[in-house]
C-alpha positions, 0 to 999 in steps of 0.5 A: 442545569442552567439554560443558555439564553434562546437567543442561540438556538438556531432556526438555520440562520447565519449568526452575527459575524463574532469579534475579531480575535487577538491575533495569537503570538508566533509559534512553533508549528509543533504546539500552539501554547504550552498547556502546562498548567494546574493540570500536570499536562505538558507540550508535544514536547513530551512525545516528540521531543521537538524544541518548542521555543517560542511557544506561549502559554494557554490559559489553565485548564480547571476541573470546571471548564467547559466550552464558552460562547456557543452559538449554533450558526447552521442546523437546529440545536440548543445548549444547556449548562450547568457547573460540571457539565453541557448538553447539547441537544441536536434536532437537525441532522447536521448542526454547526456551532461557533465557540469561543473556547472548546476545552472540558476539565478533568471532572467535567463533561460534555454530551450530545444528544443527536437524532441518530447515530449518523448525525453530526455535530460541527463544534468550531472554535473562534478564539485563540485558545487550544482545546484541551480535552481532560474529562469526557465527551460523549455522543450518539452520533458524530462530533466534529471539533476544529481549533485552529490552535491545537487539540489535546486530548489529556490522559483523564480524557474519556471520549465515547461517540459515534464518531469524532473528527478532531482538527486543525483544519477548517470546514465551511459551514456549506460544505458540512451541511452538504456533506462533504467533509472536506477540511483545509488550512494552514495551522502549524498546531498539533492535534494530540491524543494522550486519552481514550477515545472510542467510536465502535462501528464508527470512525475516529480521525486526527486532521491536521499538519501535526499529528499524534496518539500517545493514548488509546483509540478504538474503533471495532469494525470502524476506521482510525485515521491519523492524517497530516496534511493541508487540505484532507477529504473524508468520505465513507464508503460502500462498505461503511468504513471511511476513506481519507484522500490528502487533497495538498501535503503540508511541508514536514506534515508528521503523523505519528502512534506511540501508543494503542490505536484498535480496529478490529474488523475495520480499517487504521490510516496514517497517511501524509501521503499527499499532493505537493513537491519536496514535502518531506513528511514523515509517518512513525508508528512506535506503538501498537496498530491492530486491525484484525479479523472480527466475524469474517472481516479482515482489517487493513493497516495503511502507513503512507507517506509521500512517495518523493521525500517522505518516510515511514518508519515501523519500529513498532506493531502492526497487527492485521492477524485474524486469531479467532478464524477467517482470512489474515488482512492487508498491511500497506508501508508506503513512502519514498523510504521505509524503514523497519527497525530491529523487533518491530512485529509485523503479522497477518497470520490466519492460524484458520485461514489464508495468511494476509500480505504485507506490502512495502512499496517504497522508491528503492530498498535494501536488505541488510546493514545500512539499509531499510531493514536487517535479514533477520526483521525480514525473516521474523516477519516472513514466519506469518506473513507474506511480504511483497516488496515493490518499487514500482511506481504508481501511474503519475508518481513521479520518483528519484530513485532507480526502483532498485531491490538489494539483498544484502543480508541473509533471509531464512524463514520456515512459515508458520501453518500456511505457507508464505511468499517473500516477494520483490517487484523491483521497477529495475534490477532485483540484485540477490547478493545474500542467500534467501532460504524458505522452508514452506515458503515461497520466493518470487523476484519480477523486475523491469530489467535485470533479476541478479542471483548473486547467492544461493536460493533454497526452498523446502516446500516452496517454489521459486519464480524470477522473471525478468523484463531482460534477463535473469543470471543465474550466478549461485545455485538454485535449489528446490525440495518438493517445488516448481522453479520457473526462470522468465526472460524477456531476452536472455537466461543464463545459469552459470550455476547449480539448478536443482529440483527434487520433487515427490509425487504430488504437486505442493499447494507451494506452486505458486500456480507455475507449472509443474516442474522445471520452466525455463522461458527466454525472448518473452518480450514479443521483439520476433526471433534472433532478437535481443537473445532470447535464448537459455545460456548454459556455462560451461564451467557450470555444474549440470542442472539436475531434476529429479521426478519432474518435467523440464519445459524450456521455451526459448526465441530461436536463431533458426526454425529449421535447426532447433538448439538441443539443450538437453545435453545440460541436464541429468534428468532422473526418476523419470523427469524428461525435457519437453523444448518450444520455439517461440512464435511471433505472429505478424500484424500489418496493415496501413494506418486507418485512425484505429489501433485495431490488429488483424493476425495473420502468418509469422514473424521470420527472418531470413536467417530464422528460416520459417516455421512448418507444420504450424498454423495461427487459429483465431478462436471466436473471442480473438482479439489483437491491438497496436500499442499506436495507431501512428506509422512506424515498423516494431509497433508493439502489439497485445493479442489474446484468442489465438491458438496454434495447430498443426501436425507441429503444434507441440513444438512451438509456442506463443510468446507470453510474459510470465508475470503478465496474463497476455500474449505480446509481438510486434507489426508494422503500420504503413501510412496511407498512400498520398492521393493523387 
């Protein structure tokens, strides 16, 4: 093995500025040149099916090539070639060197002897060409490979570090030694993996506007990330794994797996979610993601795109099951849209543990033909993951949908060993128009408006929840074997058909945490009695509402304290089920602006018509506590409080209003402006 020259081994000074390279011809942003050469290998063109004309065409790349033109311009390092292989040995702990090219053929290798697992080595390109990796690079630490022009990793590429960053987008040479791996630029190229890549206990990340893995990369109790964007931070967290922010989208940023990506015991990213407006980026998985559980550590598998106008698409396996013990994982498909085609396989299944979630959190969704995912995907993957399904927007996103959840096609699942939960967070409305039926499972519906029940909900071992920020209708019967059905209002409830409950002796591990039996809550929303409804509406043309050993607990914002509504003319209660009925209080809060949202309780909210409440006082327990939504001058000022109990000789018979998917209790005061001085 031949030494460079000394004249590149650094002492930490800057090296010469290099000669201006030839600025490269215009290319599409899938690939800076065509790499078809005496390799065999070709464009993007082959994963993606992009167009790529007006590419141009990179130089051959030889079995013997190797790296040119090193020059270490920060950290101590030296260089040593030889015919089919480089050496670089690192001293310091983070080493930046400038190429001119950074390619290795098939045949040839390049390794980095570094002074610990946790040092860096920043390999930056200077000239025009791409880097094509076809033979192999190894290190015991971390490498860091940026080419403006595009990087691939062929199918003889054989990779074995600690840890590698492979990307189109720069890093100062201040920041990398300063660790912070903070990455920007604008480069249309494509980072590619067709090879094998693996970085146990350590990280591996694509950086750039494009990219892909059509190969195989693992990373045991590591992290995988694939990221598209413009401007990209990586940090490694308290737990070891490395976290990945998108600091600025890139416009038709596209990150996409066909083929094996494994973390097991670690974490898998693919994110084009960033900052920026109409980005319309896109994160495909066609492939397989695994990150499942390893000695107790469950994985987590994150697809995110941009929540304005981006898209993901799962069409093909993401794998956070835990086979040999422990807890299932987290699975996360974010976007504007996503999509889930037919036979894509979704699993946190933990045969030894609790079953993982899977989260779709996209603007609005639908169930059924022409929509976002068929009946049946949704019903293979219920079998051994629980699915939450939210359109809730996160604090700052700005979105255009309406936030709306459709069920338009048939679900029925029975799940394997634990049980599962399909649930539906909707900003607005959760419109159930195709029956849902759950065998070991659970059905929850939350939403900030309406919760629709177009069509039947059965559960065998299961519970159901539906709560609504107005009102839940009830227009299909709700059946339940051996479960708790909870209906929660903010205004109004109203069953205009069946409600059935049948329930054993014993209180099913499928509760949900509800209470036992058969809940029903109307007016939750704090507004005072008589207002906006709040009431269980029973139709006449509806069908009794029959429980079978199990209580009935009904709660409700009455017209008048002094004439409670008897709702138990509505049901046929056997085996010794009984109906117990609350009237909701709303305590007072009062006082005259003084800069502060502080709330003192005292009495009741009454009306003339609601008459007031008797034999029933508020109690502040040591710990109470109560808080204006604003410290302004208004009248219907929302008001949180928590500490408070009721007693009395007719305690039992009322109750403070409290939302069921919200821990808390709500009401509303009054704060009067300070009186003008004289």
């Amino acid at each position: 093995m031949t030494a460079i020259p000394s004249s590149i081994k650094s002492t930490g000074r800057p090296a010469p500025a290099p000669a201006p390279a030839p600025a490269p011809a215009v290319v599409s942003r899938t690939w800076r040149g065509s790499l078809l050469g005496t390799t065999g290998l070709v464009r993007f063109a082959w994963l993606v099916g992009f167009s790529i004309a007006g590419t141009i065409a990179a130089r051959p790349v030889e079995a013997q090539t190797l790296p040119t033109g090193g020059e270490v311009v920060a950290g101590q390092a030296s260089i040593a070639t030889g015919s089919k292989s480089l050496t670089v040995t690192q001293t310091s702990d983070r080493a930046a060197i400038n190429w001119q090219s950074f390619s290795i053929g098939k045949g040839s290798r390049v390794v980095f002897n570094q002074p610990n697992s946790s040092s860096v080595a920043l390999n930056r390109v200077l000239g025009s060409d791409p880097s094509t990796i076809l033979g192999n690079l190894s290190a015991n630490g971390k490498v860091f490979l940026v080419n403006a022009n595009g990087i691939l990793f062929g199918q003889t590429a054989n990779v074995n570090v600690g840890g590698l960053v492979a990307s189109t987008l720069d890093i100062s040479d201040a920041d990398f030694i300063a660790g912070k791996n903070s990455f920007a630029g604008t480069s249309g190229a494509s980072v590619q993996n067709d090879g094998t890549i693996t970085a146990k206990n350590g990280y591996v990340a694509l950086l750039g506007a494009n990219v892909g893995n059509g190969g195989t990369i693992k990373a045991n109790f590591g992290t995988v990330v694939l990221a598209g964007g413009e401007a990209i931070t990586l940090d490694v967290a308290g737990d070891g794994l490395l976290n990945v922010v998108v600091d600025k989208g890139a416009v038709g940023a596209l990150v996409r797996n066909g083929g094996l990506v494994r973390a097991d015991g670690g974490k898998v990213v693919m994110t084009a979610q960033g900052a920026g407006d109409l980005l319309h980026t896109a994160v495909n998985n066609t492939g397989i993601v695994e990150a499942r559980t390893l000695q107790n550590r469950s994985g987590t598998i994150l697809l995110l795109g941009d929540m304005r106008t981006g898209t993901v698409t799962v069409s093909g396996e993401l794998d956070a099951s835990a086979p040999v013990g422990g807890n299932g994982g987290f699975i996360e498909t974010s976007a504007a849209t996503v999509n889930v085609a037919d036979g894509a396989q979704v699993s946190t299944y933990a045969p030894s543990g609790t079953t993982g979630m899977w989260l779709i959190d996209p603007q609005d969704y639908v169930i059924g033909a022409g929509g976002n995912i068929s009946g049946s995907t949704l019903s293979a993957q219920l079998v051994t993951t629980s699915i939450t399904i939210s359109t809730i927007p996160a604090a700052g996103d700005t979105t255009t949908g309406n936030g709306d959840i459709f069920v338009n096609d048939a679900v029925a699942w029975t799940a394997s060993g634990a049980p599962t939960t399909l649930t539906m967070n909707a900003f607005r409305d959760v419109n159930i128009n195709a029956p849902i039926t759950a065998t070991n499972g659970n059905i929850v519906a939350c939403c900030g408006r309406d919760v629709n029940v177009n069509a039947t909900l059965t559960t065998t071992n299961g519970s159901i929840l539906l709560n609504a920020g107005q009102n839940v209708n009830v227009y299909h019967a709700i059946v339940t074997t051996d479960g708790n059905i909870a209906l929660c209002a903010g205004h109004d409830v109203l069953i205009d058909a069946a409600v059935t409950l049948t329930r054993g002796t014993t209180i099913p591990a499928q509760s949900l945490g509800l209470p036992v039996g058969l809940t029903l809550i109307a007016g939750s929303d704090g507004t005072g009695p008589g207002v906006n409804g709040g009431t269980i509406v029973f139709s006449a043309l509806s069908p009794p509402t029959t429980v079978t050993a199990a209580p009935v607990s009904i709660t409700y914002n009455p017209i008048s304290y002094t004439t409670p509504t008897d709702f138990s003319t509505e049901f046929a209660l056997t085996e010794g089920a009984a109906i117990t009925q609350r009237m909701l209080l709303f305590p007072t809060a009062q006082k005259v602006a003084d800069g502060t949202n502080a709330a003192v309780l005292n009495g009741f909210n009454t009306t003339g018509t609601s008459g007031t409440p008797t034999g029933v006082s508020l109690v502040a327990g040591t710990d109470a506590t109560a808080t204006f939504d604003s410290t302004d001058a208004g009248t219907g000022i929302g008001v949180s409080f928590s500490g408070y109990t009721l007693a009395g000789a007719n305690a039992d018979q009322y109750a403070l209003a409290s939302a069921c998917c919200v821990t808390g209790f709500r009401t509303t005061g009054t704060i009067t402006a300070p009186a003008p001085a004289p």
